[in-house]
C-alpha positions as CSV (number, residue, x, y, z in Angstrom):
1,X,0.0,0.0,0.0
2,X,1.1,3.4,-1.3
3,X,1.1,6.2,1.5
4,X,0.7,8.5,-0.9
5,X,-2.8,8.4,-3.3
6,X,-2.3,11.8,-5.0
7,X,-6.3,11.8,-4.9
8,X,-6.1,14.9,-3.2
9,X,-3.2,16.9,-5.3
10,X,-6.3,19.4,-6.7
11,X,-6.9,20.1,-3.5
12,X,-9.6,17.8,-1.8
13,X,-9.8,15.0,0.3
14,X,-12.4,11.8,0.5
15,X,-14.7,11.2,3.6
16,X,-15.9,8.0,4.6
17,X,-18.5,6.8,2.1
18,X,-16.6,8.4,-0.6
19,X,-17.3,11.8,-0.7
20,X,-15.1,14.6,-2.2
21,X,-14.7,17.9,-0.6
22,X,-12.5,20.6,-0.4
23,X,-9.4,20.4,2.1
24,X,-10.8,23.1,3.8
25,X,-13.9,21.9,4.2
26,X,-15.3,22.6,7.8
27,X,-15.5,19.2,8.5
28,X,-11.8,18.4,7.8
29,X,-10.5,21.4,9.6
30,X,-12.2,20.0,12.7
31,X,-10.8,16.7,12.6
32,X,-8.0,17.9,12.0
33,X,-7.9,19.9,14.7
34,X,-8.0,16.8,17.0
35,X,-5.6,14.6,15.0
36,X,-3.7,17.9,16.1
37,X,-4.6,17.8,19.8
38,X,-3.9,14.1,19.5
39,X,-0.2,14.3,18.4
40,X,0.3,16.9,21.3
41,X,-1.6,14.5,23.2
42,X,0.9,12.0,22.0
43,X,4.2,14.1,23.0
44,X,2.8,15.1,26.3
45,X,2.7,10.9,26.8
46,X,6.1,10.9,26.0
47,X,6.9,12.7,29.1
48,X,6.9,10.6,32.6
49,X,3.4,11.1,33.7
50,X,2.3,8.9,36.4
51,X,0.8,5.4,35.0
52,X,-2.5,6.4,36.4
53,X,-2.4,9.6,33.9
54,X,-0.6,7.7,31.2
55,X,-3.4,5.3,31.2
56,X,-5.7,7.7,30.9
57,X,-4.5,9.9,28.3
58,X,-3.8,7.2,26.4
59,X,-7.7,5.9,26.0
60,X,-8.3,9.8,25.3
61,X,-6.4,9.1,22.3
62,X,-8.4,6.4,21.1
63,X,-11.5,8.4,21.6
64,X,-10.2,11.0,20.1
65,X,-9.9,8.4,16.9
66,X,-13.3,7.5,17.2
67,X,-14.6,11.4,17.3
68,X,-12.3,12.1,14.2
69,X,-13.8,8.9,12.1
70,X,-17.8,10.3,13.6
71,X,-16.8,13.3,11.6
72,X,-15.0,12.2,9.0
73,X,-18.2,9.9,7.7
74,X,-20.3,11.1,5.3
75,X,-23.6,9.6,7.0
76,X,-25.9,10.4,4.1
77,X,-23.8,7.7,2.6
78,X,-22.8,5.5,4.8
79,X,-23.7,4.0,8.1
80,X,-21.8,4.3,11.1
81,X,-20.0,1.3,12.4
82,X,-20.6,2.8,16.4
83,X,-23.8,4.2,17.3
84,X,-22.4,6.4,20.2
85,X,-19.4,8.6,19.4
86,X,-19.1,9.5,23.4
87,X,-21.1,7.6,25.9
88,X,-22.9,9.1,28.9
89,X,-20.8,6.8,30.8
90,X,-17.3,8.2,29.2
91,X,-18.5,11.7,30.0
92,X,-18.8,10.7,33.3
93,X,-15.7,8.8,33.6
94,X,-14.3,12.2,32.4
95,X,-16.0,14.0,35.0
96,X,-14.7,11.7,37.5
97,X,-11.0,12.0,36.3
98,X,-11.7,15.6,36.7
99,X,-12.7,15.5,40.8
100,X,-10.0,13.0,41.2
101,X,-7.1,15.1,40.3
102,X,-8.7,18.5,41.6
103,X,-9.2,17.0,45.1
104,X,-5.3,16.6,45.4
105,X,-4.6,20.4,43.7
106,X,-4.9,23.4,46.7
107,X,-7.4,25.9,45.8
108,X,-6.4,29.0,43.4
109,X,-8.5,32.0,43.3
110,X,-5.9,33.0,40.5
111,X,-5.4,32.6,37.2
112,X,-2.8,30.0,36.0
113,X,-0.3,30.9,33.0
114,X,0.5,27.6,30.9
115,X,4.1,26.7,31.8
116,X,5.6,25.9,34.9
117,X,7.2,22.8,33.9
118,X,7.6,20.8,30.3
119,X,4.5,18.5,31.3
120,X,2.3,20.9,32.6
121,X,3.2,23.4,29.4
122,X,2.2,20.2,27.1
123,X,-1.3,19.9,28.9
124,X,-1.4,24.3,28.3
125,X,-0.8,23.2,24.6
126,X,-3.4,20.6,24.6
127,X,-6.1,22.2,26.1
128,X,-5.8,25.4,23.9
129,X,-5.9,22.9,20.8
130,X,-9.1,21.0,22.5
131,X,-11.2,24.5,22.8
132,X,-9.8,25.1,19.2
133,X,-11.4,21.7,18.2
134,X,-14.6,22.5,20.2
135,X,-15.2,25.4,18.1
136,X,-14.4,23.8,14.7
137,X,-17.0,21.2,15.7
138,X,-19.8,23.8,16.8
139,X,-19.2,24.8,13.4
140,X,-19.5,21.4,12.0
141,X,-22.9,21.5,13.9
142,X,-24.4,24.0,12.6
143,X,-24.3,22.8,8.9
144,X,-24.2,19.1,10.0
145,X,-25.6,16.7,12.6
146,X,-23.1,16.3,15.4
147,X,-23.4,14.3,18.2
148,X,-24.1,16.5,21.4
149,X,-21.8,14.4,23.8
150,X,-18.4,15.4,21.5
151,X,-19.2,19.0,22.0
152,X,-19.6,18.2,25.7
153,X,-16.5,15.7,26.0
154,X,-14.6,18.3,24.2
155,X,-16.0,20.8,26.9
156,X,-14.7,18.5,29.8
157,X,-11.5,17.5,28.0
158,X,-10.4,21.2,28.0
159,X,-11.4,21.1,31.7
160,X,-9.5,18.1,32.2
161,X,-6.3,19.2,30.7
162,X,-6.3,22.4,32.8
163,X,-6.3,20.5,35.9
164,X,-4.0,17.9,34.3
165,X,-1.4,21.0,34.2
166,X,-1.8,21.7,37.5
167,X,-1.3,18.7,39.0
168,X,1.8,18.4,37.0
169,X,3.4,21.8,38.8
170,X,2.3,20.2,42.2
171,X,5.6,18.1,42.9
172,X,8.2,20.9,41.9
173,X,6.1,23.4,43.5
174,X,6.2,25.2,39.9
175,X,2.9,26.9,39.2
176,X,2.7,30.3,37.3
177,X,0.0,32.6,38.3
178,X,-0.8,35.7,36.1
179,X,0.0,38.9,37.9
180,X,-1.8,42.1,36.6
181,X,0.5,44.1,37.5
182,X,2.8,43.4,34.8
C-alpha cells in the first residue's frame, strides 16, 4: 500500500462513504484539529506522567480516533459502524477523572499561566488545541448533525487538561499565576 494516493493533489480529500470535498472543508478542519490535539496528546505521553495519567491519556487518544472517524463519515452515505461517538458513561468517567485530580490540587483564586514545567506546558498546549477543536465542531454543527456528547467531551476534556497541568506543577512546586501588574 502506497502512503501516498495523489487523490487529493487538486486540492480535496475523501470522507468516509466516498465523498469529495474541499481540504478546507469545515468538517476536515475540525478533525484535523483533533488529529492535532492528538499528536500533542501523544508528546505530552512521551513525558513521565504517572501510569495512572498515562493510562488515561492514552484511551483519550483512542477516543479522540473514534470522534475524528464520527466526523470524517459522510452519514448520508454511509452507516456508522458505532452508534455512540461518546457515551454518557465516558462523560462521566471524564467527569470523575476531573474530581479526582482536583481534590489533590490546593485551591487558586488566580489565574494559572501555561508553563511551569515541560509536562504541565504540554497539557497548556493541549487544552488550547481541544477549545480550538470545540469550536471547529460547533461549526461542523451548525451545517451538520453532530453528536451532542463530543461537544460536551470536548468541553470536559479542555477542563481536564487544565487540571492535568496543575497537577503536573504540584511536585516541583512550579505553578505560574498571572500577575496584573505586569
Amino acid at each position: 500500500m502506497n502512503v501516498y494516493t495523489k487523490t487529493g493533489d487538486k486540492g480535496s480529500s475523501g470522507l468516509i462513504g466516498g465523498t469529495r470535498v474541499p481540504k478546507n472543508d469545515i468538517r476536515l478542519e475540525a478533525y484535523g484539529t483533533l488529529d492535532e490535539l492528538n499528536s500533542f496528546l501523544g508528546l505530552l505521553l512521551s513525558e513521565d506522567l504517572e501510569t495512572e495519567d498515562a493510562t488515561f491519556n492514552r484511551n483519550i487518544q483512542h477516543r479522540l480516533f473514534k470522534i475524528c472517524s464520527y466526523l470524517a463519515t459522510d452519514q448520508e452515505k454511509t452507516t456508522l459502524k458505532f452508534s455512540d461517538p461518546v457515551s454518557d458513561a465516558e462523560l462521566s468517567e471524564m467527569e470523575a477523572e476531573i474530581d479526582r485530580i482536583t481534590a489533590v490540587l490546593p485551591e487558586t483564586n488566580r489565574f494559572v499561566l501555561p508553563g511551569g514545567n515541560r509536562k504541565s506546558a504540554l497539557c497548556h498546549v493541549c487544552r488550547s488545541v481541544c477549545r480550538r477543536a470545540e469550536r471547529r465542531i460547533v461549526t461542523v454543527s451548525e451545517v451538520y448533525e453532530v453528536h451532542p456528547n463530543i461537544i460536551r467531551y470536548l468541553n470536559r476534556l479542555s477542563d481536564f487538561f487544565y487540571t492535568l497541568a496543575r497537577k503536573c506543577c504540584i511536585t516541583d512546586n512550579s505553578e505560574l499565576f498571572w500577575d496584573n501588574t505586569k
